[in-house]
DSSP file (Angstrom, degrees, kcal/mol; ACC not computed):
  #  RESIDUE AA STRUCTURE BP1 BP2  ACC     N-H-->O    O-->H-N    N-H-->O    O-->H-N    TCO  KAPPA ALPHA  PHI   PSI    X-CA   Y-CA   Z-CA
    1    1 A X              0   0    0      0, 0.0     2,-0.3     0, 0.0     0, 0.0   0.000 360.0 360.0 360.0 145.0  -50.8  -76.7  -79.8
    2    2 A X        -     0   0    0      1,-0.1     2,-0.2    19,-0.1    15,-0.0  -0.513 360.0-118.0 -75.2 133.2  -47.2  -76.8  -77.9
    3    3 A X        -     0   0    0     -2,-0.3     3,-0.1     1,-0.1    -1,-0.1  -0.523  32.3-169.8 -60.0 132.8  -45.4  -73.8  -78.1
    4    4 A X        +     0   0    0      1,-0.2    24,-1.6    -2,-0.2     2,-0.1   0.083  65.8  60.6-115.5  16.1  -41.8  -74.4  -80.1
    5    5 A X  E     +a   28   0A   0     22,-0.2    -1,-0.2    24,-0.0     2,-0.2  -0.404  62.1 171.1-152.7  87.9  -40.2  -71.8  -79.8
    6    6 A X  E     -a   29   0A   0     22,-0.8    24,-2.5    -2,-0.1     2,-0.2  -0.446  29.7-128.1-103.9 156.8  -39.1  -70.3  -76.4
    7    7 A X     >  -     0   0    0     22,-0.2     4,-2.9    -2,-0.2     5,-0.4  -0.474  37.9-111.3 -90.2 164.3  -36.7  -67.3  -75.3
    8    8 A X  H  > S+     0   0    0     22,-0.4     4,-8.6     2,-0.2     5,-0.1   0.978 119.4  62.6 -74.2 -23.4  -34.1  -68.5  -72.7
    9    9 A X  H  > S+     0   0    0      2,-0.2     4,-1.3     1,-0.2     5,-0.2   0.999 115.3  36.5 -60.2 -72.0  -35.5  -66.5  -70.0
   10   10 A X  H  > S+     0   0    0      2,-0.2     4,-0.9     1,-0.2    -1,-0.2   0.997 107.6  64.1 -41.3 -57.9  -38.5  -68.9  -70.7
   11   11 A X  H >< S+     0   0    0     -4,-2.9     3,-1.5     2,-0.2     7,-0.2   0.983 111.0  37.1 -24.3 -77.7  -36.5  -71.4  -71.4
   12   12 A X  H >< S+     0   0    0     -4,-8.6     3,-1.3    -5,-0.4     2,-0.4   0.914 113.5  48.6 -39.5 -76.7  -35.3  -71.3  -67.8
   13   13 A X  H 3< S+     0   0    0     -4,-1.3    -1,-0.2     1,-0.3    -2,-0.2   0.136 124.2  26.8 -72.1  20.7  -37.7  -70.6  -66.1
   14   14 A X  T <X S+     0   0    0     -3,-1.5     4,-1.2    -4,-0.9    -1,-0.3  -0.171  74.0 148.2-162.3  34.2  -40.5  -73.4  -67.6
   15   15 A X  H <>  +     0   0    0     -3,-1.3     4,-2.1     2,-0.2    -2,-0.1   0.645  62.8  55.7 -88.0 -20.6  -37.6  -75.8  -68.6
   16   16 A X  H  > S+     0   0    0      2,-0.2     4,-5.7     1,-0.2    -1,-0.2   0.861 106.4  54.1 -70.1 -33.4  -39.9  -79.2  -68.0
   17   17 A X  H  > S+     0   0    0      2,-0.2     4,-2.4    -6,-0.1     5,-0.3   0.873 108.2  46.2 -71.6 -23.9  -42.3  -77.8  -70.4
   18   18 A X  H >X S+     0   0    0     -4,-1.2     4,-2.0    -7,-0.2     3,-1.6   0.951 117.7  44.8 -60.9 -71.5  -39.5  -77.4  -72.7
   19   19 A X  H 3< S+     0   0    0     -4,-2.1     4,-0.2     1,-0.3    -2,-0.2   0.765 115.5  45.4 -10.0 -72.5  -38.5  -81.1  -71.8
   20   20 A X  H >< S+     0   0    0     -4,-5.7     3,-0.5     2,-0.2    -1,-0.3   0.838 117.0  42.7 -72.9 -29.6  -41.8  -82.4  -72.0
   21   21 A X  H X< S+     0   0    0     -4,-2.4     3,-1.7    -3,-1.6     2,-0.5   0.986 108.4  63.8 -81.0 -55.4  -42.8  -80.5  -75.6
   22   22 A X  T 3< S+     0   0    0     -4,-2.0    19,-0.5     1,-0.3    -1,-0.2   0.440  92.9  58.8 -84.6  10.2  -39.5  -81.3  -77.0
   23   23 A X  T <  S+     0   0    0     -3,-0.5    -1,-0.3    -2,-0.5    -2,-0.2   0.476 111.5  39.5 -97.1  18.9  -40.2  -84.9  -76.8
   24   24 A X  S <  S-     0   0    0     -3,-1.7     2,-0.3     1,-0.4    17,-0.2   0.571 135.7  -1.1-111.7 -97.7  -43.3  -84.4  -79.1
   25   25 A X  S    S-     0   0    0     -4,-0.3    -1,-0.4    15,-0.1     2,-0.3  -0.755  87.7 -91.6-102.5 161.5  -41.5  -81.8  -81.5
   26   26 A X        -     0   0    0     -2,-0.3     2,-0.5    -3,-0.1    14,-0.2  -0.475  42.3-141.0 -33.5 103.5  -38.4  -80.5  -81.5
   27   27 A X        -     0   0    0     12,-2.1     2,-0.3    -2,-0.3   -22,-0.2  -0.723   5.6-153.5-109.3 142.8  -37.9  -77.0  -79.7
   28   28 A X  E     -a    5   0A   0    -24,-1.6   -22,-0.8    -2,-0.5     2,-0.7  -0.496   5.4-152.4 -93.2 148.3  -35.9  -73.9  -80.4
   29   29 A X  E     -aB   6  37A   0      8,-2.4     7,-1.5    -2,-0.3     8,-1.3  -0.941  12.8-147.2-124.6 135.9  -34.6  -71.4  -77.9
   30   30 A X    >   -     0   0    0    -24,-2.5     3,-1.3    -2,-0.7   -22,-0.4  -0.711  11.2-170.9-101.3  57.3  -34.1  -67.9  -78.9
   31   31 A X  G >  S-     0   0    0     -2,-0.8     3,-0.9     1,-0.2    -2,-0.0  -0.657  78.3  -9.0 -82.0 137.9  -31.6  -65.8  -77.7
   32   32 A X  G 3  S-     0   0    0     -2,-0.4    -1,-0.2     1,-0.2     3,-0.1   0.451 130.6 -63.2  33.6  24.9  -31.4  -61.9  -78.4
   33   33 A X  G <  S+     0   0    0     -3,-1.3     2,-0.3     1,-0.5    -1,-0.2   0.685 120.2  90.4  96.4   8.5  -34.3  -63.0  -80.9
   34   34 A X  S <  S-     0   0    0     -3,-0.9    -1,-0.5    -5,-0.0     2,-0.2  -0.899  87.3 -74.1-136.7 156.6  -32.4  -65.3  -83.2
   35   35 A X        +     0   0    0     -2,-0.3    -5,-0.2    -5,-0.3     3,-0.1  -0.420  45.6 166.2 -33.8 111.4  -31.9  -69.0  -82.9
   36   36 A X        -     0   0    0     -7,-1.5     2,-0.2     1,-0.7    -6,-0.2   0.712  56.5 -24.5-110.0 -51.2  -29.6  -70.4  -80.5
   37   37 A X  B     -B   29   0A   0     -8,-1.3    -8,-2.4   -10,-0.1    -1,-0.7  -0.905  52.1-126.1-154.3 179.7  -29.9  -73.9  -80.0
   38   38 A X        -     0   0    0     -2,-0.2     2,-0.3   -10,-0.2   -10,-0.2  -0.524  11.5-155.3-108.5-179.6  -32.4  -76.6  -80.3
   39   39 A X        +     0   0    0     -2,-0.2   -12,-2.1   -21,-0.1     2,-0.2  -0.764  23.8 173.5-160.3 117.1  -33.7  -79.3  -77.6
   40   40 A X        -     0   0    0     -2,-0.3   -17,-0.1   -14,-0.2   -18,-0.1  -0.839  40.5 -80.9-141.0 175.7  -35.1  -82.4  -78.9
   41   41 A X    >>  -     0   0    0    -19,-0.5     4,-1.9    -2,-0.2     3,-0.5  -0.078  48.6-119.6 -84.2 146.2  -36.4  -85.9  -77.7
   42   42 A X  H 3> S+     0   0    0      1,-0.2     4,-1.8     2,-0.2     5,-0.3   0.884 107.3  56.7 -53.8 -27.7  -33.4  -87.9  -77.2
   43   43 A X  H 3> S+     0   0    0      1,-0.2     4,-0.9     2,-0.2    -1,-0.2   0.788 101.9  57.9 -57.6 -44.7  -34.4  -90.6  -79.8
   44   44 A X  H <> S+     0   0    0     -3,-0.5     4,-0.9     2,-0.2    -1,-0.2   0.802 102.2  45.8 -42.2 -54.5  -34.6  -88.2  -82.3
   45   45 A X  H >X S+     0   0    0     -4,-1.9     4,-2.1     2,-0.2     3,-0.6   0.890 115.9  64.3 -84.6 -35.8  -31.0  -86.7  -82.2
   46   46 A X  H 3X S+     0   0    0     -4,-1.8     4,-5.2    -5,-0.4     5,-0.3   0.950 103.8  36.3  -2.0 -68.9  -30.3  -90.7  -82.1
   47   47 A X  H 3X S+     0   0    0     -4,-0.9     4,-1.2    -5,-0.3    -1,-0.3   0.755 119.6  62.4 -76.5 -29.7  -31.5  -91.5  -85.0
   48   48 A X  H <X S+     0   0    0     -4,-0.9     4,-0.6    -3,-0.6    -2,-0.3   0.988 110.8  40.1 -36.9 -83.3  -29.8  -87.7  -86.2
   49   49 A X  H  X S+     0   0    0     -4,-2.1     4,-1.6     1,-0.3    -2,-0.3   0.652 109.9  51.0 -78.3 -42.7  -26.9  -88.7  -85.5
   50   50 A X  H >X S+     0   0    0     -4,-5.2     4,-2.0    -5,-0.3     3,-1.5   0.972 112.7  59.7 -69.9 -39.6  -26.6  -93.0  -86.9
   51   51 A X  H 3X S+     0   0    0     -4,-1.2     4,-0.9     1,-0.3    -2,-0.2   0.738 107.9  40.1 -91.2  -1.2  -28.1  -91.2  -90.3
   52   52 A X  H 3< S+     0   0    0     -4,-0.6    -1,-0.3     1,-0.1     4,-0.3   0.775 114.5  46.5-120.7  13.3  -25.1  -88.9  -90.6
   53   53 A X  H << S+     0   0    0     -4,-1.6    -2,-0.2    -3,-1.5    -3,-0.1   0.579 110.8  54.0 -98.1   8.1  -22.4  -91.2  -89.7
   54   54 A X  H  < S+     0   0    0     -4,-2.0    -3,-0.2     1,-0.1    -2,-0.1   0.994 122.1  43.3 -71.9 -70.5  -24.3  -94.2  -92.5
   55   55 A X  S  < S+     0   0    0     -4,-0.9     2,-0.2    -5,-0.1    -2,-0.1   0.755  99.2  72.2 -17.0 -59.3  -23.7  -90.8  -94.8
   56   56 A X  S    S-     0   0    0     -4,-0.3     2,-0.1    -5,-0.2    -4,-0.0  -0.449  79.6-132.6 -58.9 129.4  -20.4  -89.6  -94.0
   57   57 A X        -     0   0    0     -2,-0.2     2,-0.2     1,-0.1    -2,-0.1  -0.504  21.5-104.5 -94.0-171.4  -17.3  -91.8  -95.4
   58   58 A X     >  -     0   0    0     -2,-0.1     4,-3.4     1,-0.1     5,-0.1  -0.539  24.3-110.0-105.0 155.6  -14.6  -92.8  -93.8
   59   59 A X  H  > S+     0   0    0      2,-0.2     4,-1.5     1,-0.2    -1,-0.1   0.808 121.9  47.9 -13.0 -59.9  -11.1  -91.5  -94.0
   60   60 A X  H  >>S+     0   0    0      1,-0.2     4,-2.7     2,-0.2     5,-0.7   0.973 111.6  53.1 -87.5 -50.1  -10.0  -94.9  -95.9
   61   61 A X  H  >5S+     0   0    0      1,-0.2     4,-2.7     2,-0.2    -1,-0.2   0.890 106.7  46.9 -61.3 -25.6  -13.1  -94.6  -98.4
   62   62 A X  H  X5S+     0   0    0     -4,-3.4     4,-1.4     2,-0.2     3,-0.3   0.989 114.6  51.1 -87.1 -50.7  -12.5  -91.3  -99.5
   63   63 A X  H ><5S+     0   0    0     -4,-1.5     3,-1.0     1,-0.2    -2,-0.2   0.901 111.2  48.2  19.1 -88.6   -8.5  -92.4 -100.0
   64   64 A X  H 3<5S+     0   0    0     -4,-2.7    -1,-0.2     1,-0.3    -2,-0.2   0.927 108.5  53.8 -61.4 -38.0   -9.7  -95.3 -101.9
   65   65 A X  H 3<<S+     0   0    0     -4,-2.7    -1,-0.3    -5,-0.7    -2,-0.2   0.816  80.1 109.6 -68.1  -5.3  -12.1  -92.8 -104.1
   66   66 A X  S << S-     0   0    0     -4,-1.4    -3,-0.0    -3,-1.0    -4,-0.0  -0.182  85.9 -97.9 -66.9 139.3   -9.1  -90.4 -105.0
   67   67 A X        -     0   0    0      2,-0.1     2,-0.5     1,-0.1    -1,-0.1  -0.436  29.5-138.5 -58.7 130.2   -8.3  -91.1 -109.2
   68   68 A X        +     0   0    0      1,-0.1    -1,-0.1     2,-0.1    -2,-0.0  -0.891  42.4 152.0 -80.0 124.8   -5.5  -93.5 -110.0
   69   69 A X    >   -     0   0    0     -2,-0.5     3,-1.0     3,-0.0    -1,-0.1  -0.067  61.9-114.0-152.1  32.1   -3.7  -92.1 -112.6
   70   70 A X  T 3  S-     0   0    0      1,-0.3    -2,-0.1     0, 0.0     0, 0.0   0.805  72.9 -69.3  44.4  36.9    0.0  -93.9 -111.6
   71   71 A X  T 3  S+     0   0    0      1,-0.2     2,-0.3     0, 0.0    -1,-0.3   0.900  91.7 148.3  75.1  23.2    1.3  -90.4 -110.8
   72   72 A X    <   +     0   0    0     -3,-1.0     2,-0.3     2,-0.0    -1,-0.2  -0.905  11.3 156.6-132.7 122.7    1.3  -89.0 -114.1
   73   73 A X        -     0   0    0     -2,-0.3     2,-0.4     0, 0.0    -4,-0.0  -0.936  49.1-100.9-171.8 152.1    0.6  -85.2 -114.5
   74   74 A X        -     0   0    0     -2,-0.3     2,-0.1     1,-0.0    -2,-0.0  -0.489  38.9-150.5 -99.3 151.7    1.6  -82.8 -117.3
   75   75 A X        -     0   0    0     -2,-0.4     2,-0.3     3,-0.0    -1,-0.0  -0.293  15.3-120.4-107.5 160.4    4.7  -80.7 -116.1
   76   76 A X        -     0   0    0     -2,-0.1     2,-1.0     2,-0.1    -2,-0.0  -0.993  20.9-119.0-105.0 120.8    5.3  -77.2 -117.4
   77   77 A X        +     0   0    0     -2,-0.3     2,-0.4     2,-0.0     0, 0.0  -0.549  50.8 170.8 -72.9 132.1    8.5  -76.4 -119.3
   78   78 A X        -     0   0    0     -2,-1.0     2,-0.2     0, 0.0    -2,-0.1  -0.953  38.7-122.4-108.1 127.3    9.7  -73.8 -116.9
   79   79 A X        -     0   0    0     -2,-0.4     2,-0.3     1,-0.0    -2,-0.0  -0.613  32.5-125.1 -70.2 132.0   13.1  -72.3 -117.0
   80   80 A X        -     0   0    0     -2,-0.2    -1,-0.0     1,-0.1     0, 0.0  -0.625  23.5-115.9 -76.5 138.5   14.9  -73.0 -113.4
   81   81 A X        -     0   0    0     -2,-0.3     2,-0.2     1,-0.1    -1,-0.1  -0.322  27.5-118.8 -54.9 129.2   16.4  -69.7 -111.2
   82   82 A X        -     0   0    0      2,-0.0     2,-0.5     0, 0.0    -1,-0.1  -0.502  26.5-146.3 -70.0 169.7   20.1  -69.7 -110.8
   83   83 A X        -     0   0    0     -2,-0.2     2,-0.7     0, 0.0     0, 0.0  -0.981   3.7-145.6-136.7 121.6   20.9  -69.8 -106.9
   84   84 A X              0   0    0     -2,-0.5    -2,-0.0     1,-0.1     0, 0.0  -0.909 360.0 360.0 -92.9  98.7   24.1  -67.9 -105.8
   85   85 A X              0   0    0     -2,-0.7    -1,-0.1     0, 0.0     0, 0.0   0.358 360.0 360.0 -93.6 360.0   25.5  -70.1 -102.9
């Protein structure tokens, strides 16, 4: 089984075997022992990437979702501050 999970120092130094397993699965590389980035098959991040802009909406749609409500909103009475001009 391909190893998935490399340090960068591996990373580097073996970086076609990264290439070549991260077009099977996905692999992560590990810096100070935590998660740093990923490297995956270009088709994959593709196919990532169309399914979160199908997801996302657009500027105008979320606009258009806002409630119409003509501008109507209930007002407090507040007494106003005098101003000394």
């Amino acid at each position: 089984m391909a190893q998935r999970s490399w340090s960068v120092q591996d990373a580097k130094n073996r970086f076609s075997e990264v290439v070549e397993a991260a077009r099977r699965l996905p692999q992560t590389v590990t810096k100070h022992g935590k998660p740093a980035v990923v490297v995956m098959d270009v088709v994959e991040y593709e196919r990532l990437r169309h399914l979160e802009r199908a997801q996302a909406p657009s500027f105008v749609d979320a606009l258009l979702a806002m409630p119409r409500d003509n501008g109507e909103f209930p007002r407090r009475n507040v007494r106003m501050h005098d101003l000394d001009l």
